[in-house]
Steps between C-alpha positions, in 0.01 A plus 500: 500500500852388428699281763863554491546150322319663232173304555179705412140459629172767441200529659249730502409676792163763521561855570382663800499859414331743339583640138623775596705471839862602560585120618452180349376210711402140423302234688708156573398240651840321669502141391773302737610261185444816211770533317402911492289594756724424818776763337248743457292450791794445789809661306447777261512843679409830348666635162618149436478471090275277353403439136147567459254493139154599449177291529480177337164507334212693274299743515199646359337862388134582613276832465187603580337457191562144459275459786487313832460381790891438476671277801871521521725207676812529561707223589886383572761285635369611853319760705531808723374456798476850591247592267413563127875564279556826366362434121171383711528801661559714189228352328230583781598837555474553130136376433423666817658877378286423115179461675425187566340381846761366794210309638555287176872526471559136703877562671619394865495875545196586389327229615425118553307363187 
């Protein structure tokens, strides 16, 4: 975000959406002394631009044959409250659609652990 003094701040913010879904939507908690979150929570409006860049992380590649059990975590600068995010999502429906059991598959959707 750039003020018009030129000052710039980032944060990161979770998404809220699914991979595929026509809008975009974040999850922000509004701080009263943030230096971000009161713009975007009390003052942005719809179709306002914003600068945005992808995860800030790693990543890893697993198959089948290396074996398992295999727990994912996923973790950020926040949480969703309404539920699991859309790569969580993703991931479930996928290793449901292979095969595997959704009894096992440990999501808010699919069920409490």
């Amino acid at each position: 975000m750039t003020a018009d003094d030129g000052y710039q701040a980032q944060r990161s913010y979770p998404l809220a959406t699914p991979q595929r879904a026509p809008a975009l939507e974040i999850t922000v908690e509004g701080l009263e002394d943030g230096e971000v979150s009161p713009w975007l929570a009390e003052e942005a409006e719809p179709r306002d631009m914003v600068e945005l860049r992808g995860p800030i992380g790693g990543y890893f590649d697993w198959y089948p044959a290396r074996g398992g059990p295999l727990l994912l975590v996923a973790g950020g600068s926040g949480l969703v409250p309404r539920g699991p995010t859309g790569f969580v999502e993703r991931v479930a429906d996928e290793l449901a659609a292979l095969g595997h059991d959704p009894t096992l598959i440990r999501t808010e959707r699919f069920g409490a652990t």
